[in-house]
C-alpha positions as CSV (number, residue, x, y, z in Angstrom):
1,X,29.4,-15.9,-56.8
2,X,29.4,-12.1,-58.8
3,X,29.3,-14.5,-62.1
4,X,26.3,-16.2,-60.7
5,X,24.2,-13.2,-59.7
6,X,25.2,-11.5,-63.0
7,X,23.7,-14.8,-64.9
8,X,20.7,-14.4,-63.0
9,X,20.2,-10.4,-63.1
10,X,20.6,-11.1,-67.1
11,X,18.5,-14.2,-67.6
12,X,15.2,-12.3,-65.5
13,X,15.8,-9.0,-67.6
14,X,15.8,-11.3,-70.6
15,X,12.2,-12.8,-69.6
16,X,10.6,-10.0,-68.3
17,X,11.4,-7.8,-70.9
18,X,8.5,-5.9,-72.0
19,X,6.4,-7.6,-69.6
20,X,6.6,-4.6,-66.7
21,X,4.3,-2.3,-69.6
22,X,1.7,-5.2,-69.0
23,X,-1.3,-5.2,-66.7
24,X,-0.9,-8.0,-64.0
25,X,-4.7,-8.7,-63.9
26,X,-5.4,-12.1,-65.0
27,X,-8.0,-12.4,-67.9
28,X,-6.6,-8.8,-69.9
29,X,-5.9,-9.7,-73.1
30,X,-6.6,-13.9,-72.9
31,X,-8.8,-16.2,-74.7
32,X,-10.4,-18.4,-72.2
33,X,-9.8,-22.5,-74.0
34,X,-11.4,-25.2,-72.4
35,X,-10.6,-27.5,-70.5
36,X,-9.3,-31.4,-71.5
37,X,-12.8,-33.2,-71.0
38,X,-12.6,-35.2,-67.4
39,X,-10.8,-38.4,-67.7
40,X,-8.8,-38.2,-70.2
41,X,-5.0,-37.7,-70.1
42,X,-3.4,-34.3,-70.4
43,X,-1.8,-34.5,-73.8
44,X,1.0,-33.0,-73.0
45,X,1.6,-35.1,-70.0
46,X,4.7,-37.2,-69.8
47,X,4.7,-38.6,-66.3
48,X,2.4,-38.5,-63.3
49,X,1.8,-35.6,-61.8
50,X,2.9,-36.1,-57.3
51,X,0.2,-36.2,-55.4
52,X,-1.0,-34.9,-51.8
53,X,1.0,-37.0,-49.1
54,X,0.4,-36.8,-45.3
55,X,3.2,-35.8,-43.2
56,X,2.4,-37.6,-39.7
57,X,4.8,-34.8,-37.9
58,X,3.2,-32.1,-39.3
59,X,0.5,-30.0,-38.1
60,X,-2.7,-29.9,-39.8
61,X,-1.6,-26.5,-41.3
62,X,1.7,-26.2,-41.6
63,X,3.7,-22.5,-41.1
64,X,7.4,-24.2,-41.7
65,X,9.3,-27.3,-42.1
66,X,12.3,-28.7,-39.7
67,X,14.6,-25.8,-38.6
68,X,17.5,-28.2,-37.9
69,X,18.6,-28.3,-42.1
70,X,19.3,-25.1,-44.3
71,X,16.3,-25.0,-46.8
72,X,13.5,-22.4,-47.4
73,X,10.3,-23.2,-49.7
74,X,9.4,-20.4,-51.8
75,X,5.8,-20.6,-52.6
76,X,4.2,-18.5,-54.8
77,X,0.3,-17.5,-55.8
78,X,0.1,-18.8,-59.2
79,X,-1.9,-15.5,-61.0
80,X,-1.2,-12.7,-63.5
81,X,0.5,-12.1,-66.2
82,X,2.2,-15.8,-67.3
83,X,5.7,-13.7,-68.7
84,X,5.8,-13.1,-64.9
85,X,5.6,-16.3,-63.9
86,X,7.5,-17.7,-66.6
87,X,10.5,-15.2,-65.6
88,X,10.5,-16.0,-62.0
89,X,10.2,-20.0,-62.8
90,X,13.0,-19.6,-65.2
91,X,15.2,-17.5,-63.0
92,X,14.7,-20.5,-60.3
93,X,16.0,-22.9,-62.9
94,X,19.1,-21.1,-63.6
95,X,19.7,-20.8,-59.9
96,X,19.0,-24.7,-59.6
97,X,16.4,-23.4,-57.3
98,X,12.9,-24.8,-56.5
99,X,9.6,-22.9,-55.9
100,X,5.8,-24.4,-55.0
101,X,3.4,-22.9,-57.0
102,X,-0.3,-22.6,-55.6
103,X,-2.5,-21.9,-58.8
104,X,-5.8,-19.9,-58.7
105,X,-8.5,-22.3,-60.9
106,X,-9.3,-19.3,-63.2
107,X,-5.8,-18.1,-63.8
108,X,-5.6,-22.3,-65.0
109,X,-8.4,-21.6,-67.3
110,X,-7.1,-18.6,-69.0
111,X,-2.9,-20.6,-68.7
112,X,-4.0,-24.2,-69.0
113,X,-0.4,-24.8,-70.4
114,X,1.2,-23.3,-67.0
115,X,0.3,-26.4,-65.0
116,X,2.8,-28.3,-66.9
117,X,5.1,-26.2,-67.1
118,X,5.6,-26.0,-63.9
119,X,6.0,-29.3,-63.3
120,X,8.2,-29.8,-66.0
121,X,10.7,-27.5,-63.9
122,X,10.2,-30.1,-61.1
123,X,8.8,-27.7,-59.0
124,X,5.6,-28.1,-56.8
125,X,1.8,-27.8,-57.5
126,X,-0.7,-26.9,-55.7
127,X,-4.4,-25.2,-55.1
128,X,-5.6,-21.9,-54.3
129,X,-9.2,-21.8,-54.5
130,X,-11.2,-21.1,-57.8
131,X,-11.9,-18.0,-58.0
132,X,-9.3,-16.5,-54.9
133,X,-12.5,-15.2,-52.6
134,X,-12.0,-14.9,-49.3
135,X,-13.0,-18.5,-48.4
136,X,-13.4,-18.8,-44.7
137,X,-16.3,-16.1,-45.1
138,X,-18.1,-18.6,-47.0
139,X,-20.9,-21.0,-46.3
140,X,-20.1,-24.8,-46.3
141,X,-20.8,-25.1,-49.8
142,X,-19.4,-22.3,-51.9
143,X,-16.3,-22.5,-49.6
144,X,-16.0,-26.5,-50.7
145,X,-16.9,-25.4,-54.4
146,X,-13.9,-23.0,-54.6
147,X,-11.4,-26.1,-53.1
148,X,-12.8,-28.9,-55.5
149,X,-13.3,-26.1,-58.7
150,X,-9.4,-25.7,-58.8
151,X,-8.8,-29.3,-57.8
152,X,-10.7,-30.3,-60.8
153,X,-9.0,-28.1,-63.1
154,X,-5.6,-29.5,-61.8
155,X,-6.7,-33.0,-62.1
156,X,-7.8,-32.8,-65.3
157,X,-5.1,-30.8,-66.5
158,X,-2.5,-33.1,-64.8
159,X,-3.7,-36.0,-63.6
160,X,-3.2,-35.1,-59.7
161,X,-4.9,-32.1,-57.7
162,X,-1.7,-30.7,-56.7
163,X,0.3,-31.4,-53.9
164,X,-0.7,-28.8,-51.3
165,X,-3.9,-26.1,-50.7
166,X,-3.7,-22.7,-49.9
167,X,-6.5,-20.7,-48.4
168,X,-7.1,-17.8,-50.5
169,X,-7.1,-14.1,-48.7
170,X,-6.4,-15.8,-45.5
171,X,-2.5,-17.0,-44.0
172,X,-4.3,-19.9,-42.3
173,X,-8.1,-21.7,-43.0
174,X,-10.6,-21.4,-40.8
175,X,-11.5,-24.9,-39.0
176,X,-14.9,-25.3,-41.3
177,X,-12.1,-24.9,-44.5
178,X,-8.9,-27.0,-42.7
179,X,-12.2,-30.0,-42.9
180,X,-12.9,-29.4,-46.1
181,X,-9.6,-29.2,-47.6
182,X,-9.2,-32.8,-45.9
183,X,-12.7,-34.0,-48.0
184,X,-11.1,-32.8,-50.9
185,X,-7.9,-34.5,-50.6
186,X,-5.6,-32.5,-49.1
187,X,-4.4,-33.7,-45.2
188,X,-2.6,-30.4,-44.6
189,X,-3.2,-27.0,-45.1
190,X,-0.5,-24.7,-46.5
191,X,0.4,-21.5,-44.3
192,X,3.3,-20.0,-44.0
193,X,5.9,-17.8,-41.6
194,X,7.6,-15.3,-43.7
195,X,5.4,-12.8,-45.8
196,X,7.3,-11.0,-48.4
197,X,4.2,-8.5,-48.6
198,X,5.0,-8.1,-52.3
199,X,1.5,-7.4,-53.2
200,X,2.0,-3.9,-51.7
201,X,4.3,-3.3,-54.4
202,X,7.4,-2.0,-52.1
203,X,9.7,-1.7,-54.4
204,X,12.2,-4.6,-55.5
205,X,15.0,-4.3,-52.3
206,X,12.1,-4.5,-49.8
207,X,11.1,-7.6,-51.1
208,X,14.2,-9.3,-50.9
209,X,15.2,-7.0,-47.5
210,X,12.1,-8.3,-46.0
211,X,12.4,-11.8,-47.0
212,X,16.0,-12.3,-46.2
213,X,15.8,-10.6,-42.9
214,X,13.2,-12.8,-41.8
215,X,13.7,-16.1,-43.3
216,X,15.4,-19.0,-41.5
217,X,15.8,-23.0,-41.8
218,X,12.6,-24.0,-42.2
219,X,10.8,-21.4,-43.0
220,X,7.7,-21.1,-46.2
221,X,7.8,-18.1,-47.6
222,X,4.8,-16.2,-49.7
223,X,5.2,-14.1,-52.8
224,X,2.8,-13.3,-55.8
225,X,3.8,-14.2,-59.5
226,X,1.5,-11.2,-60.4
227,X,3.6,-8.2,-59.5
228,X,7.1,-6.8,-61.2
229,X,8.5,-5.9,-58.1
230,X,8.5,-9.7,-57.3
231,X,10.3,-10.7,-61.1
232,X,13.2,-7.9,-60.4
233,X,13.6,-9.0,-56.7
234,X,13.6,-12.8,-57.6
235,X,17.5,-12.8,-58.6
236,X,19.2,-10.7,-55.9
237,X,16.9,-12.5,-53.3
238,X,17.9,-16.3,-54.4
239,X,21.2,-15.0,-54.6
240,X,20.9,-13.5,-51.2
241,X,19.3,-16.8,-49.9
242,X,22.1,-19.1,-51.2
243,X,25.0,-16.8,-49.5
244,X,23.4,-17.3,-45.9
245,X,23.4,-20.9,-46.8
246,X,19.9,-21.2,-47.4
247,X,18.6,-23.8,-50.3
248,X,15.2,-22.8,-52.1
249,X,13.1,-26.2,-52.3
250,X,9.7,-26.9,-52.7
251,X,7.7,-27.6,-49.8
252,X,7.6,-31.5,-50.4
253,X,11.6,-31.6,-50.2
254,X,11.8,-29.6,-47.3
255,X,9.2,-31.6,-45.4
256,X,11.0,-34.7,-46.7
């Protein structure tokens, strides 16, 4: 086990490095490239991408999955600085670890080559609004616009709208979004149980103390791509995980 969190401490200090001195806001320093025009295949795609699936047991929203087997789903907000995400998706893969990824349509436009990657990883998919407003403040139509803005950026960038949707600035939707999510595609909403509250910037052992003390078969867990404290936790808190017995998945395998 030391071996294994050594490999992972040195593998995210490889990736990160240099990124910490960066700002986390998405846009700085990026050149905005189109998107593929609509129906035409990704080029870099090499298989279809999953789509969403109904789970009859589940609720409509769903906070965790069955607490009788020993799995967690990491999920993540997919925006920020990429060398983030790209250190925390490969620290999962050394690990053998899985995350679900819920991408923000503009942080797609500025990263169109994330999408893939992410899959490539075999990890999950999924949308967080366009523009990540606070969406059950909205009316009917710009709340419906910021679902089906980022589900068309995942389509055409994949071939599938993702897997799962998240409500931006909200744990759960608001009945008015939870309907349109459904018109959009999506049967279930994506909540969640355990909040690492990353995005107060804590410090690294809070993040992991937090998630680890509160984490249990089951459970879906939310953390940000977009903050360092998050990419210096990620290998002491899979590492943590794995010696309570817990296995990171994405949120399709543990609802599987």
């Amino acid at each position: 086990m030391p071996d294994r969190r050594a490999a992972l401490r040195t593998g995210a200090g490889l990736a990160a490095a240099g990124a910490f001195t960066a700002a986390c806001s998405p846009g700085t320093g990026t050149v905005r490239r189109p998107l593929p025009p609509s129906g035409t295949a990704p080029p870099s795609a090499t298989a279809p991408a999953p789509q969403p699936r109904a789970y009859p047991q589940q609720p409509a929203q769903i906070e965790h999955g069955p607490r009788d087997r020993p799995r967690v789903a990491l999920t993540f907000h997919g925006q920020g600085d990429p060398r983030f995400a790209n250190s925390i998706l490969g620290t999962a893969e050394k690990a053998n670890a899985k995350i679900t990824v819920l991408a923000v349509g503009t942080w797609l436009d500025e990263h169109p080559e994330m999408a893939r990657r992410i899959l490539r990883g075999g990890h999950d998919l999924g949308n967080h609004t366009l523009h990540h407003l606070g969406i059950n403040t909205m009316s009917e139509a710009d709340a419906f616009a910021e679902i089906q803005g980022c589900a068309d950026r995942l389509r055409r960038l994949t071939g599938s709208i993702g897997t799962w949707f998240r409500p931006s600035r909200a744990p759960r939707a608001a009945p008015l979004v939870e309907r349109l999510a459904r018109l959009a595609g999506y049967p279930h909403v994506l909540s969640y149980d355990v909040d690492s509250l990353d995005y107060t910037s804590p410090g690294a052992s809070a993040v992991t103390r937090k998630v680890v003390d509160e984490a249990r078969n089951g459970s879906v867990v939310s953390l940000h791509f977009g903050y360092p404290d998050t990419v210096t936790a990620f290998p002491d808190l899979l590492h943590e995980l794995d010696r309570r017995g817990l296995t990171a998945v994405t949120t399709t395998e543990l609802l599987s």
